[in-house]
Every structure is written in C-alpha cells, then in structure tokens.
ZAVO-159008 format. One line per field, with one value per atom (N, C-alpha, C): residue in one letter; residue number from 1; x, y, z; atom name. Coordinates in nm, 4 decimals. Atoms other than C-alpha are relative to their C-alpha. Layout:
! ZAVO-159008
type: (A, ...)
seq: (NUM, ...)
c1: (X, ...)
c2: (Y, ...)
c3: (Z, ...)
atom: (CA, ...)
***
This chain:
! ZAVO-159008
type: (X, X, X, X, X, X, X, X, X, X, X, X, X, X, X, X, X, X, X, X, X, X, X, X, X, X, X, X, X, X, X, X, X, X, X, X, X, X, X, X, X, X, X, X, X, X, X, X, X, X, X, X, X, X, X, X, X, X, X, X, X, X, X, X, X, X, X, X, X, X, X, X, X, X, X, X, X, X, X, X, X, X, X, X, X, X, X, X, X, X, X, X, X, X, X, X, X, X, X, X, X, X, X, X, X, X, X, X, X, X, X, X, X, X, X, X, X, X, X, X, X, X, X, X, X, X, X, X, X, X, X, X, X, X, X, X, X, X, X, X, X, X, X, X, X, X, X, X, X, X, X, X, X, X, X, X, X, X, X, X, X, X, X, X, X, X, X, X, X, X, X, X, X, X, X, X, X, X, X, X, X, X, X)
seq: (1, 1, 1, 2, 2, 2, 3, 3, 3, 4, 4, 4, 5, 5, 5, 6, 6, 6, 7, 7, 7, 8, 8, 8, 9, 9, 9, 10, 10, 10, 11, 11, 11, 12, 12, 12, 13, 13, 13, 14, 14, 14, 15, 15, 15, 16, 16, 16, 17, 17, 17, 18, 18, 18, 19, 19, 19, 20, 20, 20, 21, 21, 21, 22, 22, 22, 23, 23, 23, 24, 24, 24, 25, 25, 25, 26, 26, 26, 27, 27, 27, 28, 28, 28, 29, 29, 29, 30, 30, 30, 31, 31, 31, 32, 32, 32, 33, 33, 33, 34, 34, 34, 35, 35, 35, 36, 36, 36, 37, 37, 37, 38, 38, 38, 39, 39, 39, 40, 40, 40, 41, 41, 41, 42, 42, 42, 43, 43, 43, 44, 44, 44, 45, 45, 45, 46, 46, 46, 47, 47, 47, 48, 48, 48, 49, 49, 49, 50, 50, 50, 51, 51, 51, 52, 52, 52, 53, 53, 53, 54, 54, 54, 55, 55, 55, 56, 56, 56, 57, 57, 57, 58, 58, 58, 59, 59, 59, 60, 60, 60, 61, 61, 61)
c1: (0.0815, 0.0000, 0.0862, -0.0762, 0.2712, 0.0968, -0.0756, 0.4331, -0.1219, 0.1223, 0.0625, -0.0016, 0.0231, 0.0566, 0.1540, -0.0952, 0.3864, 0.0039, 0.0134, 0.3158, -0.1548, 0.0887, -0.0164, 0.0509, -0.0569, 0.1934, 0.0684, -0.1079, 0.4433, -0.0437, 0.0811, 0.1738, -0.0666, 0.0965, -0.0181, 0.1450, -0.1290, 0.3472, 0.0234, -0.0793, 0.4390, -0.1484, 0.0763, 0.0939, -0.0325, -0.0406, 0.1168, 0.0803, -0.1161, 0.4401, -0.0260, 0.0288, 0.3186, -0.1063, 0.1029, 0.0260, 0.0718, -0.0979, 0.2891, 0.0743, -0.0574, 0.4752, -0.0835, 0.0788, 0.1937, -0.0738, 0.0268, 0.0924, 0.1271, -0.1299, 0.4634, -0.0044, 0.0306, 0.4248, -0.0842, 0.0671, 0.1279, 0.0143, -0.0619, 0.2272, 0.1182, -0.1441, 0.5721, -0.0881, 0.0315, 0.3340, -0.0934, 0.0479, 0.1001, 0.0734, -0.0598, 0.3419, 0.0807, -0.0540, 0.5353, -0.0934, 0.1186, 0.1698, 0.0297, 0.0115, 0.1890, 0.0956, -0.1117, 0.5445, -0.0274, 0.0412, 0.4585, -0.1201, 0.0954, 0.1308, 0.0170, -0.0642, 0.3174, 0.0774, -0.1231, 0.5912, -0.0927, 0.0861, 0.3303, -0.1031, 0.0544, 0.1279, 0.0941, -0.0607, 0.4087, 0.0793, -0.0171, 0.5201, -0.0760, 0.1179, 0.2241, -0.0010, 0.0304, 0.2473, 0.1403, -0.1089, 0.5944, -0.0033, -0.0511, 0.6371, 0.1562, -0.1169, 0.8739, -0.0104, -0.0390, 0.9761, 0.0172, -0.0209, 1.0364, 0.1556, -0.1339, 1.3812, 0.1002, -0.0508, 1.6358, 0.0767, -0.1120, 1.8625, 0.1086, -0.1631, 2.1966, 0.0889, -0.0372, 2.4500, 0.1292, -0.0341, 2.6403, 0.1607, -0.1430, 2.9829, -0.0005, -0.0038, 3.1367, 0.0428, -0.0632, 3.2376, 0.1372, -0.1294, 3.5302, 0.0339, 0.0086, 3.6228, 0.1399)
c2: (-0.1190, 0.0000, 0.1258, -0.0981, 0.2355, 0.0415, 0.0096, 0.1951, 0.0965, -0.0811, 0.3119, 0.0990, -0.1642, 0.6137, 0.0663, -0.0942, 0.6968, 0.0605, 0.0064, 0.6251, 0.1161, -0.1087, 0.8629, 0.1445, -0.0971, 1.1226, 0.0678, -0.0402, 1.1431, 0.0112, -0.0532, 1.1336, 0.1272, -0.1565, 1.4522, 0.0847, -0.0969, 1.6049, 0.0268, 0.0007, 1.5182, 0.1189, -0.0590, 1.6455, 0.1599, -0.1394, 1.9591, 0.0874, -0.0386, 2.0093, 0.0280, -0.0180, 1.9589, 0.1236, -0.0812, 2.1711, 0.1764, -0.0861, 2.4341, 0.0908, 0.0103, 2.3876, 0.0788, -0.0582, 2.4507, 0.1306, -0.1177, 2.7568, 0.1060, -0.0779, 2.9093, 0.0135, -0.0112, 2.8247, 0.0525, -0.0683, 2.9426, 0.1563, -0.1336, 3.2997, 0.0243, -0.0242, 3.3223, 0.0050, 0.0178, 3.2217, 0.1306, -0.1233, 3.5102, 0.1510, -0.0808, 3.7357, 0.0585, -0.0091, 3.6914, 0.0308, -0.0034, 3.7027, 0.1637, -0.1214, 4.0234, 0.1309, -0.0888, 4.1650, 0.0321, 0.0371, 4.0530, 0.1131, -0.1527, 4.2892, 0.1163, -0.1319, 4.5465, 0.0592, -0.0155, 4.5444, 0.0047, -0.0151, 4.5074, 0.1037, -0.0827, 4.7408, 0.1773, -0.0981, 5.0042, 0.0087, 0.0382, 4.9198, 0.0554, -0.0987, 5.0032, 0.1359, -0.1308, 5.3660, 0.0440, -0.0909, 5.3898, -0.0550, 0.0031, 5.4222, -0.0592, 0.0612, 5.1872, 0.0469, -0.0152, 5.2761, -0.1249, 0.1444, 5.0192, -0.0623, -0.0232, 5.1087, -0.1206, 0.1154, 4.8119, 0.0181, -0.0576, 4.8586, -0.0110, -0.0583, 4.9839, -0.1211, 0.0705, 4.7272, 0.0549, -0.0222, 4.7878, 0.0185, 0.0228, 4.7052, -0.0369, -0.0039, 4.7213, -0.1581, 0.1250, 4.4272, 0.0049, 0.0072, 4.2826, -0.1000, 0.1020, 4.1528, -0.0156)
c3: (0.0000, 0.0000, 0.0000, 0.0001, 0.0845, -0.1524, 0.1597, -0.2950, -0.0652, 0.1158, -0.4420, 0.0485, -0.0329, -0.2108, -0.0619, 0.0480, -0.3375, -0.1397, 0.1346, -0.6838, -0.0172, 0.0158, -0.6612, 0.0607, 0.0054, -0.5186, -0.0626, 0.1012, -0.7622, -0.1386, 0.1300, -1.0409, 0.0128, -0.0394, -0.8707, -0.0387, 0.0337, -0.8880, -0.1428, 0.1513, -1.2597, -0.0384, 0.0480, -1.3431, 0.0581, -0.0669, -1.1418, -0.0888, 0.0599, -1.2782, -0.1714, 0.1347, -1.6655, 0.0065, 0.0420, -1.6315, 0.0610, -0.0412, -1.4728, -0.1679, 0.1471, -1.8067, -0.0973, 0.1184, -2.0321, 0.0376, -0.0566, -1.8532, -0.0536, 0.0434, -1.9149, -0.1078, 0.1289, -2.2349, -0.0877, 0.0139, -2.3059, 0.0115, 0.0127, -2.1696, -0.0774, 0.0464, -2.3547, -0.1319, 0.1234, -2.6687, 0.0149, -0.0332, -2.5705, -0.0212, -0.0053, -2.5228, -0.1286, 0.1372, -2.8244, -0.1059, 0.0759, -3.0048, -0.0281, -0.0111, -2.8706, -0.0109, 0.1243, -2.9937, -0.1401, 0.1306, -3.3242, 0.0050, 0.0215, -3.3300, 0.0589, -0.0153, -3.2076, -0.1011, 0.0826, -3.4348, -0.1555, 0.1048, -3.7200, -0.0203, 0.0272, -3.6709, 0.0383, -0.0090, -3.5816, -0.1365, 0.1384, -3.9296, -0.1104, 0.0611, -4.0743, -0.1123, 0.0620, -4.1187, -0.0880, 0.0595, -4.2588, -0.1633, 0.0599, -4.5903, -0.0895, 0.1288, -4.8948, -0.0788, 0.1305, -5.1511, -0.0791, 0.0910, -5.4912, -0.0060, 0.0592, -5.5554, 0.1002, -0.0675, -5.4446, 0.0922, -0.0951, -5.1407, -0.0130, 0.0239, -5.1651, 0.0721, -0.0458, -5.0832, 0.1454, -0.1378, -4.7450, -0.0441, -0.0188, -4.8613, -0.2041, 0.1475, -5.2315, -0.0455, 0.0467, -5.4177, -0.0242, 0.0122, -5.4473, -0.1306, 0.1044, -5.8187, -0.0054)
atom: (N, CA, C, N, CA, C, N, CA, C, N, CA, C, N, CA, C, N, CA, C, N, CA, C, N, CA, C, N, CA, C, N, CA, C, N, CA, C, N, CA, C, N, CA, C, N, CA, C, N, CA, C, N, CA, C, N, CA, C, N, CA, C, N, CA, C, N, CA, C, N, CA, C, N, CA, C, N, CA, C, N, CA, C, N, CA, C, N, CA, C, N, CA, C, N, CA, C, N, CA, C, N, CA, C, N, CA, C, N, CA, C, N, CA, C, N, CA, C, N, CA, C, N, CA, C, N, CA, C, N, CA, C, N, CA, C, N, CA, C, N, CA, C, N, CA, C, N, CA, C, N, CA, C, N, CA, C, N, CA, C, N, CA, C, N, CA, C, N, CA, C, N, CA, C, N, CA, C, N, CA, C, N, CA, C, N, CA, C, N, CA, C, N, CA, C, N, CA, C, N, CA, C, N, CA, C, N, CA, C, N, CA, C)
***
C-alpha cells in the first residue's frame, strides 16, 4: 500500500508540474503574439519605396 501512495503522489506532482509547463508556455506564446502585433502594426504607417537597397559594402572583383 505504501508503494501506491507513493506512486499517486508522484503522479499529482508530474501532473502539477506539466500543467505548470503549459501555462509558461502558453504565456511566452502570448506574449510573443503580442510583440509581433506590435511590431506590425508600428510598421504600418511607414512608408517603402520600390527602388532596391543599396549594398552595405562594395564588391570585391
């Protein structure tokens, strides 16, 4: 008997522990949701142009 109470303790834990997990996860995925429509809609208003971007550094032939 003392094996099954251990063994139902240590399943309340794991499952504790997972549903812990998916909570964190859940916020971090939230959160990041919520960079992303920030960053997109602060985006938004600016203005591109067509013209191709200038390269940073010249070539070397």
């Amino acid at each position: 008997m003392y094996e099954y109470e251990l063994h139902q303790i240590r399943s309340t834990e794991m499952r504790r522990e997972a549903a812990n997990e998916r909570l964190a996860r859940e916020a971090m995925r939230g959160a990041r949701a919520a960079r992303r429509e920030q960053a997109r809609q602060a985006t938004e208003g600016e203005v591109h142009t067509e013209r191709p971007r200038r390269h940073l550094f010249a070539r070397a032939w």
